[in-house]
py3Dmol code that shows the C-alpha trace and the ligand (Angstrom):
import py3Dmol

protein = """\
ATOM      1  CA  UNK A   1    -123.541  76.419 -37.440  1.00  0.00           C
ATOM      2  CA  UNK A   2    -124.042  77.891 -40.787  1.00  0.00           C
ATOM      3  CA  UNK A   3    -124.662  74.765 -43.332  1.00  0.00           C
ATOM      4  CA  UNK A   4    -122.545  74.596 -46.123  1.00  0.00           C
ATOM      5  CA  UNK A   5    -123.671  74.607 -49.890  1.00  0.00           C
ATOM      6  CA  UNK A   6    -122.320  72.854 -53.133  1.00  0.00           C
ATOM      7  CA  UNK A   7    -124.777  73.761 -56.236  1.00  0.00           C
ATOM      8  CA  UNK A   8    -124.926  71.738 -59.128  1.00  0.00           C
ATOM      9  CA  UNK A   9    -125.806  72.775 -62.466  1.00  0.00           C
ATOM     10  CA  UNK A  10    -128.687  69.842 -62.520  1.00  0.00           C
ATOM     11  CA  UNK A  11    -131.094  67.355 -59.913  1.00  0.00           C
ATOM     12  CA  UNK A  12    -128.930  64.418 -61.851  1.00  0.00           C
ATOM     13  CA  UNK A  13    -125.536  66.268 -60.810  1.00  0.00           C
ATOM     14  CA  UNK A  14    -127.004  67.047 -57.870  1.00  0.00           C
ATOM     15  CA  UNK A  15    -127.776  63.516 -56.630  1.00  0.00           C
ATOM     16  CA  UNK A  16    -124.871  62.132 -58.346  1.00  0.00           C
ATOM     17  CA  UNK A  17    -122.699  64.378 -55.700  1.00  0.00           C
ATOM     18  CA  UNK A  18    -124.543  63.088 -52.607  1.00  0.00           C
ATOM     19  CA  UNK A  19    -124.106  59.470 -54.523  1.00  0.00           C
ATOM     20  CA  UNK A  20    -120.556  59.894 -53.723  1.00  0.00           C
ATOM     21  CA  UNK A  21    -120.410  61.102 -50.581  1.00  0.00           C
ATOM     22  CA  UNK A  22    -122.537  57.849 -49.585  1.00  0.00           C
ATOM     23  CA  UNK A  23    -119.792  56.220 -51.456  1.00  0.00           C
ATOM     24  CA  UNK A  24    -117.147  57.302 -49.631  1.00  0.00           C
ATOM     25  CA  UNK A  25    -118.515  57.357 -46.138  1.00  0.00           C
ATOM     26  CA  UNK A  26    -119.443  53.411 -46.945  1.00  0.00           C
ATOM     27  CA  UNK A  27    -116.145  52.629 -48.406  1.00  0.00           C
ATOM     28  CA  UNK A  28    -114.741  54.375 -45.026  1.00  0.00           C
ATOM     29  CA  UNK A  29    -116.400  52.083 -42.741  1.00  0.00           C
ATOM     30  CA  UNK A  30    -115.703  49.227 -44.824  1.00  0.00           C
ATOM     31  CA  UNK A  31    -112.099  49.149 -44.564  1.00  0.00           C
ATOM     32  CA  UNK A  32    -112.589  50.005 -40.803  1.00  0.00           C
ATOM     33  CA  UNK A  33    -114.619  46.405 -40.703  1.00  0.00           C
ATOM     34  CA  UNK A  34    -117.415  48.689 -39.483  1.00  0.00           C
ATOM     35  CA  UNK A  35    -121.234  49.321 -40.890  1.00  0.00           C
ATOM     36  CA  UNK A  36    -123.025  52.462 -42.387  1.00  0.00           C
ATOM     37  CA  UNK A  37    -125.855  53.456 -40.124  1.00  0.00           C
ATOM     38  CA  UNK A  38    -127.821  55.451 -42.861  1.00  0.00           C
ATOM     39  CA  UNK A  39    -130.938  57.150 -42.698  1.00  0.00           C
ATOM     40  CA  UNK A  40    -132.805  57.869 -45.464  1.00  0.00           C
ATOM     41  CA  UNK A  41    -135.814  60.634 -46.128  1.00  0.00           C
ATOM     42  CA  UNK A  42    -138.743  59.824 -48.598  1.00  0.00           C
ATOM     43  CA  UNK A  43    -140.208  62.523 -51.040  1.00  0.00           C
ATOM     44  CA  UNK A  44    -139.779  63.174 -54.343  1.00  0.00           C
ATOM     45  CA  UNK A  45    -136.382  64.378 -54.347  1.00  0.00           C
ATOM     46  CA  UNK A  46    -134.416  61.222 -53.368  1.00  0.00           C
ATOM     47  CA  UNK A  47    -136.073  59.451 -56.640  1.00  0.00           C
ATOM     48  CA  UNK A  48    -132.649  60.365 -58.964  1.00  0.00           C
ATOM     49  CA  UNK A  49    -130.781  59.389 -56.054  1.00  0.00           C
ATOM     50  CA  UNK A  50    -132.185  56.053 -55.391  1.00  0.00           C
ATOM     51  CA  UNK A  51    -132.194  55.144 -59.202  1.00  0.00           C
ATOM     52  CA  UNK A  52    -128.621  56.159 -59.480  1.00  0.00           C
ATOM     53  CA  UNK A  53    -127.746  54.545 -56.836  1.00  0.00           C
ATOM     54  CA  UNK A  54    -129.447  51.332 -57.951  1.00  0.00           C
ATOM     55  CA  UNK A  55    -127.905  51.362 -61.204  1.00  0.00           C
ATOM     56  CA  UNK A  56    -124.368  53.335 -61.642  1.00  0.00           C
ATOM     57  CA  UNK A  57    -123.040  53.005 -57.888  1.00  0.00           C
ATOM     58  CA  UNK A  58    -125.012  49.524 -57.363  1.00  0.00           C
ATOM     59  CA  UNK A  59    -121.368  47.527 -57.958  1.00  0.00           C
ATOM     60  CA  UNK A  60    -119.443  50.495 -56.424  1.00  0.00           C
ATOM     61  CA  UNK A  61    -120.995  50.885 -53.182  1.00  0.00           C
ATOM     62  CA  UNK A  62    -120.144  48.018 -50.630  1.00  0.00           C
ATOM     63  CA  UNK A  63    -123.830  46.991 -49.629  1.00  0.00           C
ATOM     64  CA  UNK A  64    -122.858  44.379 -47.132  1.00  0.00           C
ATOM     65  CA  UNK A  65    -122.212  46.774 -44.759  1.00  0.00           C
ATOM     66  CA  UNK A  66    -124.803  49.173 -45.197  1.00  0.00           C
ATOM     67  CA  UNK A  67    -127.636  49.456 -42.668  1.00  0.00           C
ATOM     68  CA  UNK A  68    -130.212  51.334 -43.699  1.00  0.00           C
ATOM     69  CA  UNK A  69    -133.244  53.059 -41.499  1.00  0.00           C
ATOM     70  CA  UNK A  70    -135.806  56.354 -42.202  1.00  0.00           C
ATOM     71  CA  UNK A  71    -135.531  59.942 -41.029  1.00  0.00           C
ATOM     72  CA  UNK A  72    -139.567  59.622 -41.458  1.00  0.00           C
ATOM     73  CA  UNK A  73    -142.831  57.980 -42.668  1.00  0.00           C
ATOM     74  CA  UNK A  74    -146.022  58.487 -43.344  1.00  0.00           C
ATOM     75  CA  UNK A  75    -148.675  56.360 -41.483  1.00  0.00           C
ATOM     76  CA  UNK A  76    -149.328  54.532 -44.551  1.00  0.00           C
ATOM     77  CA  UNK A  77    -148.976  50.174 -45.264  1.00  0.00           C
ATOM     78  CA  UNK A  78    -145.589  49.978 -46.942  1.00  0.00           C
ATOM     79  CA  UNK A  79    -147.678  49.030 -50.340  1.00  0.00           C
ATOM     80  CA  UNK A  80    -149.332  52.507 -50.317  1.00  0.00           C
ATOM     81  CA  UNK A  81    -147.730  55.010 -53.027  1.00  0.00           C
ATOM     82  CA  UNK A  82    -146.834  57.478 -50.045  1.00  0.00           C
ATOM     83  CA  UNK A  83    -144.598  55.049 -48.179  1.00  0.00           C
ATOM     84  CA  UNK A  84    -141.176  56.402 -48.108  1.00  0.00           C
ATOM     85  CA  UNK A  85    -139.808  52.792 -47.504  1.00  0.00           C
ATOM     86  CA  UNK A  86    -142.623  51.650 -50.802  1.00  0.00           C
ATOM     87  CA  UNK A  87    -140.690  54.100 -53.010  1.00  0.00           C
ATOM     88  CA  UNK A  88    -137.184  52.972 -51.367  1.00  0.00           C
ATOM     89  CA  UNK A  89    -137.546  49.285 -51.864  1.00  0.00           C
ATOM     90  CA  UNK A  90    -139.131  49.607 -55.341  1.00  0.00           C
ATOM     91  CA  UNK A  91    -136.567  51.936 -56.847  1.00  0.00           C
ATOM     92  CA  UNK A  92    -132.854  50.708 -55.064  1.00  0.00           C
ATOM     93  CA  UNK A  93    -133.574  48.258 -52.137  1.00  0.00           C
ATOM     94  CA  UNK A  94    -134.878  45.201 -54.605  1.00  0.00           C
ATOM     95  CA  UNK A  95    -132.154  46.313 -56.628  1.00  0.00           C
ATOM     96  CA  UNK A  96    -129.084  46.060 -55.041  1.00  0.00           C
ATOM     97  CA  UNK A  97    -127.276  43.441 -52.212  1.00  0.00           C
ATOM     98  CA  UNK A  98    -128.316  44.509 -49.045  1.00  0.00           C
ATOM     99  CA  UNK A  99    -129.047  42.199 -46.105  1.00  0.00           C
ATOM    100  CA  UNK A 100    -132.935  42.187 -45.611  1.00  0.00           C
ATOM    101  CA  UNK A 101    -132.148  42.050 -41.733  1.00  0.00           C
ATOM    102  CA  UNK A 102    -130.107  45.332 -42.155  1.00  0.00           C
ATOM    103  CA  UNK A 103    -133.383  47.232 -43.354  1.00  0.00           C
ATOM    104  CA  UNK A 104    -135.203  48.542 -40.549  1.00  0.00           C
ATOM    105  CA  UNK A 105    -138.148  49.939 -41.934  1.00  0.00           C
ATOM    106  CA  UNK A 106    -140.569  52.366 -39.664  1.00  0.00           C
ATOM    107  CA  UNK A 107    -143.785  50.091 -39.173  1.00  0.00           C
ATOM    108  CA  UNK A 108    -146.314  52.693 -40.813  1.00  0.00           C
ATOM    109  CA  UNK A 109    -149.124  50.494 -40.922  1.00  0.00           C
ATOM    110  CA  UNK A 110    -149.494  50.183 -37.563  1.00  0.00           C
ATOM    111  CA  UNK A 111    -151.367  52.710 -35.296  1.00  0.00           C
ATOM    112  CA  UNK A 112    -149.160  55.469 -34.678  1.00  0.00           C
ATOM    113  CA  UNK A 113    -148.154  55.603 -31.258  1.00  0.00           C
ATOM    114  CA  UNK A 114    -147.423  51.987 -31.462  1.00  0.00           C
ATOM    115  CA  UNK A 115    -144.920  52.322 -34.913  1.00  0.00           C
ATOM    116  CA  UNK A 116    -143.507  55.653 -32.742  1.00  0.00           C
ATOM    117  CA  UNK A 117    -142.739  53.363 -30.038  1.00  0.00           C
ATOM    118  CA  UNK A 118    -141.519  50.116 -31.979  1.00  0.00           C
ATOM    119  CA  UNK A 119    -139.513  52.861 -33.988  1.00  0.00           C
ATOM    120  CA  UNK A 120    -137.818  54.262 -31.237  1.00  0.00           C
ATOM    121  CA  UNK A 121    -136.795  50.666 -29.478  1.00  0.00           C
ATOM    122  CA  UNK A 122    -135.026  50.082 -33.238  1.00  0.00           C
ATOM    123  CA  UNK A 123    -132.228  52.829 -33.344  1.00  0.00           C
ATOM    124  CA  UNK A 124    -132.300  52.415 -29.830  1.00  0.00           C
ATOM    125  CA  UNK A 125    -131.234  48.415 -30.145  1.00  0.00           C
ATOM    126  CA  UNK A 126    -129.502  48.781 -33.526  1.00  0.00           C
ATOM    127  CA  UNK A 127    -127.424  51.898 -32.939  1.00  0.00           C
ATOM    128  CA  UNK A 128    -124.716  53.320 -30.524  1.00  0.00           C
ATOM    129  CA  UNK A 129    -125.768  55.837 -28.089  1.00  0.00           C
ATOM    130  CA  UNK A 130    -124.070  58.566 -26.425  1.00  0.00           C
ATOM    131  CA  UNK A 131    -126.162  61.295 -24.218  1.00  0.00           C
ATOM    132  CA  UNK A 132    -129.491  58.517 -24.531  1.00  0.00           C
ATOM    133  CA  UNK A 133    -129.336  59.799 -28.086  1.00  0.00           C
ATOM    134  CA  UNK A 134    -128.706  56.637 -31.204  1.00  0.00           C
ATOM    135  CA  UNK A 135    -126.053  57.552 -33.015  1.00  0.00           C
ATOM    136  CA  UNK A 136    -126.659  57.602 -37.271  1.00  0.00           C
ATOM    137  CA  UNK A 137    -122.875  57.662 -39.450  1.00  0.00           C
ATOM    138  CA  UNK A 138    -125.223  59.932 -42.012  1.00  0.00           C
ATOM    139  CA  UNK A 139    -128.593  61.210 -42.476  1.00  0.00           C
ATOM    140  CA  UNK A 140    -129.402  61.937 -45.471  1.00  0.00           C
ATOM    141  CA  UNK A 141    -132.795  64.929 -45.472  1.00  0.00           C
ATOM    142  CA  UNK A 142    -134.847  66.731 -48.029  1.00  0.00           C
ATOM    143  CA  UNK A 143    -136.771  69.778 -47.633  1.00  0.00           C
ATOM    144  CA  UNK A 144    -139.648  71.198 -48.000  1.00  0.00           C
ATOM    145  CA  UNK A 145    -141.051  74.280 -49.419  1.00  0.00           C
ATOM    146  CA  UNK A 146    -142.140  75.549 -46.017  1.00  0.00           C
ATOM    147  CA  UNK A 147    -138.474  74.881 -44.930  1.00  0.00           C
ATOM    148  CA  UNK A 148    -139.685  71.513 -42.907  1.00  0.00           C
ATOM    149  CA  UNK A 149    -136.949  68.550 -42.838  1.00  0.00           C
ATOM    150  CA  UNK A 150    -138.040  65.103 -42.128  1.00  0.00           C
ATOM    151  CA  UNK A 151    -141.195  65.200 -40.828  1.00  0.00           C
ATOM    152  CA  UNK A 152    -140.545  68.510 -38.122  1.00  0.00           C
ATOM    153  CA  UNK A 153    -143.378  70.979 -39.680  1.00  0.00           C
ATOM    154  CA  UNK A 154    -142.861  75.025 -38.632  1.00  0.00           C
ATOM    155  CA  UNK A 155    -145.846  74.352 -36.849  1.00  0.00           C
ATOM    156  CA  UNK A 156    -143.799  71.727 -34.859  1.00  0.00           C
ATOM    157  CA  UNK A 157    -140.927  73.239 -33.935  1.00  0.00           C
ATOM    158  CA  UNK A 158    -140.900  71.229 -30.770  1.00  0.00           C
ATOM    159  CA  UNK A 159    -139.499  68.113 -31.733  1.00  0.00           C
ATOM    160  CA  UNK A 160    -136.273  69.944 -32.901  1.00  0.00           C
ATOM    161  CA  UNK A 161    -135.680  69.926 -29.063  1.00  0.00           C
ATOM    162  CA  UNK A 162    -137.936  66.871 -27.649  1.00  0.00           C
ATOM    163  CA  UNK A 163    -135.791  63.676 -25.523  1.00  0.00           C
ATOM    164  CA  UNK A 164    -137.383  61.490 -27.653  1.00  0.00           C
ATOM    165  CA  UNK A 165    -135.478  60.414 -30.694  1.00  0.00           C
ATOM    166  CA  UNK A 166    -138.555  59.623 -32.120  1.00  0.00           C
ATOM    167  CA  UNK A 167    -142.180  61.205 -32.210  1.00  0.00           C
ATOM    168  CA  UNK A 168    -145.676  61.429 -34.269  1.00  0.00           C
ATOM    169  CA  UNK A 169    -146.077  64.282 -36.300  1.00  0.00           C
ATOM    170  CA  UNK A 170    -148.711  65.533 -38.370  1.00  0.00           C
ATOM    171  CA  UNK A 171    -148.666  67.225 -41.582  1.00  0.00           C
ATOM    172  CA  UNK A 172    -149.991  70.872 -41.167  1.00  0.00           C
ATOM    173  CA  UNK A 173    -151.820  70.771 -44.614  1.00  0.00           C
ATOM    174  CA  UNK A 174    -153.058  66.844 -45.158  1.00  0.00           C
ATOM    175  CA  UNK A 175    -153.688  66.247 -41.652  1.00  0.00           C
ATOM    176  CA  UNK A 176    -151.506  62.716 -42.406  1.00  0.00           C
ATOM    177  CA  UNK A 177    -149.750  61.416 -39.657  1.00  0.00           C
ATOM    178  CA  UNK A 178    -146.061  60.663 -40.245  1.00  0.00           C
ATOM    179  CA  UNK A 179    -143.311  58.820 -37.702  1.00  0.00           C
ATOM    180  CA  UNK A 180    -140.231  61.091 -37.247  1.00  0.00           C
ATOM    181  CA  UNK A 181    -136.692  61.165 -35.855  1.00  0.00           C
ATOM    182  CA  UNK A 182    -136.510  64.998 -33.916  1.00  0.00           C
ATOM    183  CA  UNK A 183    -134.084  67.430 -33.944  1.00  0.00           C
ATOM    184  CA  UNK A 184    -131.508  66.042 -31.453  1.00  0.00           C
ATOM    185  CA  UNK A 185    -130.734  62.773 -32.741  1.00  0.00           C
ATOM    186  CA  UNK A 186    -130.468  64.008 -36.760  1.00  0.00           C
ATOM    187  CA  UNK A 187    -128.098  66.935 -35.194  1.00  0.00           C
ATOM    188  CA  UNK A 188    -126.010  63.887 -33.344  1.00  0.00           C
ATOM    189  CA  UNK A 189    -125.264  62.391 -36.448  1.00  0.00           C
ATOM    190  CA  UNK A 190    -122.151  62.295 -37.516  1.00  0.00           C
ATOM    191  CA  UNK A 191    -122.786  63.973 -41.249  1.00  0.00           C
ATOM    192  CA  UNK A 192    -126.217  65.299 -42.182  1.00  0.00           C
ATOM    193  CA  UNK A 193    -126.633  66.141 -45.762  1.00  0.00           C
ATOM    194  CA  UNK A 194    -129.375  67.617 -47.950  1.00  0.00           C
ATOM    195  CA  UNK A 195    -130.835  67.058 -51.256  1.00  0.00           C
ATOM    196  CA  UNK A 196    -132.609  69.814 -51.977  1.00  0.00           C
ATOM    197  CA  UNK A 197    -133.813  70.864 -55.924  1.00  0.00           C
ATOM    198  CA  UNK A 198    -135.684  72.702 -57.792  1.00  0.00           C
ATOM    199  CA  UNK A 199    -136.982  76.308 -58.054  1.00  0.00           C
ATOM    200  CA  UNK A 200    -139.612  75.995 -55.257  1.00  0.00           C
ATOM    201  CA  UNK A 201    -137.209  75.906 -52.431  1.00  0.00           C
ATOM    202  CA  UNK A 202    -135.313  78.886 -53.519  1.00  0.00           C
ATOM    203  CA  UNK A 203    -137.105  81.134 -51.619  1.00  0.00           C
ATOM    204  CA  UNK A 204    -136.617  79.024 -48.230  1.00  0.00           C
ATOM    205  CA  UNK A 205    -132.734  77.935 -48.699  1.00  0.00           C
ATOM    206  CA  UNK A 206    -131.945  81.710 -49.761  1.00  0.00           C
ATOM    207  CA  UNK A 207    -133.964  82.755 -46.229  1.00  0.00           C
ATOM    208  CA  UNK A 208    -131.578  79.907 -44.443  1.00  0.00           C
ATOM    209  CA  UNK A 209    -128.257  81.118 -46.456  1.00  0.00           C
ATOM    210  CA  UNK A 210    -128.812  84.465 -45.550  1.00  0.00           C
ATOM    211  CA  UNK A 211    -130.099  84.193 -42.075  1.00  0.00           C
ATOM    212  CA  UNK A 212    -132.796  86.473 -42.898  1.00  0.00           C
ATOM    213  CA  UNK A 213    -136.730  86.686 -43.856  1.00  0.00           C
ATOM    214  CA  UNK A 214    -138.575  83.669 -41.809  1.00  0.00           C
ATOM    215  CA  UNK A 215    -135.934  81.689 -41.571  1.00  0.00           C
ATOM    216  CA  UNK A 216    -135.975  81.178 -37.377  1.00  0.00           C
ATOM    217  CA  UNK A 217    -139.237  79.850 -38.367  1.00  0.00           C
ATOM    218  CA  UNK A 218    -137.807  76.402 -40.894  1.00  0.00           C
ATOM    219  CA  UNK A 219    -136.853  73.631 -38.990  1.00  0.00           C
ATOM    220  CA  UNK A 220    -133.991  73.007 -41.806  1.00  0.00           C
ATOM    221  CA  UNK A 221    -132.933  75.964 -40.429  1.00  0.00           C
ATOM    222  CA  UNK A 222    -131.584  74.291 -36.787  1.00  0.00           C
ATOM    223  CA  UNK A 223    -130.210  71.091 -38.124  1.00  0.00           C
ATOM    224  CA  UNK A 224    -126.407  70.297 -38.350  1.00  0.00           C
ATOM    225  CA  UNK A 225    -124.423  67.140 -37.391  1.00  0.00           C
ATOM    226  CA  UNK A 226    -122.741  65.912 -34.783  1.00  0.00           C
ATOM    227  CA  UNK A 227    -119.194  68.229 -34.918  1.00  0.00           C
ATOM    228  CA  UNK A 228    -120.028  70.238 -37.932  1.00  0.00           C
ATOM    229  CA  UNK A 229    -122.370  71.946 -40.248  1.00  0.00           C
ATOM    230  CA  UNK A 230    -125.267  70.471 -42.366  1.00  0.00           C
ATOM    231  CA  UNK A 231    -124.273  70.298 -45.881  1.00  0.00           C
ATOM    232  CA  UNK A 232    -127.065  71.080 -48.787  1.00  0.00           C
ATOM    233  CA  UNK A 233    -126.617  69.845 -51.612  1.00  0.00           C
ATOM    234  CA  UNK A 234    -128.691  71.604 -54.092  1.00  0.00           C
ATOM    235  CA  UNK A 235    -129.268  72.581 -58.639  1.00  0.00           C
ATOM    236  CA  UNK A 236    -129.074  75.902 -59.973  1.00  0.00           C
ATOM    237  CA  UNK A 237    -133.405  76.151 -59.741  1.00  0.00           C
ATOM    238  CA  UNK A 238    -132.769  75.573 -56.102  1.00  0.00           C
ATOM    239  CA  UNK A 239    -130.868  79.017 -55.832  1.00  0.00           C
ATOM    240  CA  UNK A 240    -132.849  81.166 -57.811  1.00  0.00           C
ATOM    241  CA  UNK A 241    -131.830  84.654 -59.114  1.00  0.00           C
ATOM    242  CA  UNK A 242    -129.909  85.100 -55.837  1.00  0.00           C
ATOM    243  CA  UNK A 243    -127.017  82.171 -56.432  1.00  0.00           C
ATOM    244  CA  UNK A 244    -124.764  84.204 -54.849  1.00  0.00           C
ATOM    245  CA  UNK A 245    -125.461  83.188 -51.262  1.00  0.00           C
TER     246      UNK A 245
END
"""
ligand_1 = """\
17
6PG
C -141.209 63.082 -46.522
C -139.807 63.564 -46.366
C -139.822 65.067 -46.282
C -139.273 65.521 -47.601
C -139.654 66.920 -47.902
C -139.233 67.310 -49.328
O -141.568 62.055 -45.930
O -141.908 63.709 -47.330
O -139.042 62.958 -45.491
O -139.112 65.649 -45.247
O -137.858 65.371 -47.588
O -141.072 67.016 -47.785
O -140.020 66.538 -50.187
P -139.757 66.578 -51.787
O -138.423 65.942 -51.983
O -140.897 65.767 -52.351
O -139.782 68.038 -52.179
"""
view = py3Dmol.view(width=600, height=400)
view.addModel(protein, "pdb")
view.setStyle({"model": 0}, {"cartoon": {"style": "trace"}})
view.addModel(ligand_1, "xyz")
view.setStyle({"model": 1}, {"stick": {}})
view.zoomTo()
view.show()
């Protein structure tokens, strides 16, 4: 399924468009009496998001019902600067009302089989299943300059396809070992968005647009949801010379 693409002129507009979409999904559920399943990606790129979220949609967005889990994590304590729950909980999670027992953090200081394994009995326990696969209302991904999403490396292009819902992955350049959802449960989800800015994933996201160059070989280039397409949302940088895609 081709993804589809809104650009924004900015990151800020950017981020402030996937702000409402979390709105609305959230406000959804709410009036359906039923909770968010969200997962979350870490990076750079979800900073704006997480401090506008913290600040502008922290009284808009109906927290109570909001469950909140990772795409990914580095093999890090949660205290270490890389963490990708560290920068959640410092910039929106301390910030706003969500229940602490609907955080479900991936254990990263642990070894990594063993937060891999603990991982995978989470959104097993605390999400619905269909096809042995937990079900996620929206995941929301970043990518990479190499065209990797969560933590699915071209060098890994396994787990877009492995039973597991969860796996250990390494990172191709630093060696670091990261804790990963794979390809088939983020493509079971029932929206998958993107946040993708700046001028150093032009070159990728034009590849993916235009179905040409290397993209067979980005993992962002195989991920969609559940009964429709991935949706990036991305910044003028982000598209280059080429923004007509
Ligand atoms: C991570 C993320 C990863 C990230 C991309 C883009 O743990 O790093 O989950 O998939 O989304 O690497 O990162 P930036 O937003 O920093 O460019």
């Amino acid at each position: 399924m081709k993804p589809e693409l809104y650009v924004s002129n900015t990151p800020e507009e950017a981020a402030k468009a996937v702000a409402e979409v979390i709105l609305q999904k959230a406000k959804e559920k709410n009036k359906q009496s039923l909770p968010l399943n969200m997962a979350v990606s870490g990076g750079n790129t979800p900073v704006l998001l997480f401090s506008m979220l913290a600040t502008e949609y922290a009284e808009k967005i109906p927290w109570h019902i909001v469950r909140i889990f990772w795409v990914d994590e580095r093999c890090v304590p949660p205290v270490h600067p890389d963490s990708n729950f560290g920068k959640a909980f410092d910039l929106l999670l301390q910030k706003v009302p969500i229940h602490d027992a609907n955080i479900f953090r991936i254990q990263g200081e642990a070894d990594p089989e063993t937060a891999a394994k603990l991982y995978l009995q989470i959104v097993e326990s605390q999400l619905p299943q269909k096809n042995n696969l937990p079900l996620f209302d929206l995941i929301l991904l970043g990518m990479g300059d190499d065209g990797h999403t969560a933590s699915i490396f071209p060098d890994s292009m396994s787990l877009l396809n492995v039973a597991n819902a969860v796996a250990v992955s390494t990172h191709p350049a630093s060696g670091q070992k990261r804790i990963t959802l794979t390809g088939q449960v983020i493509n079971s989800a029932a929206d998958v968005l993107f946040l993708v800015t700046g001028g150093s994933k032009a070159p990728v996201l034009h590849d993916i647009f235009t179905s040409s160059g290397d993209y067979r070989h980005y993992p962002a280039t195989f991920i969609h949801a559940a009964n429709r397409p991935a949706v990036f949302f991305t910044d003028r940088d982000a598209m280059g010379e080429s923004s007509q895609i």
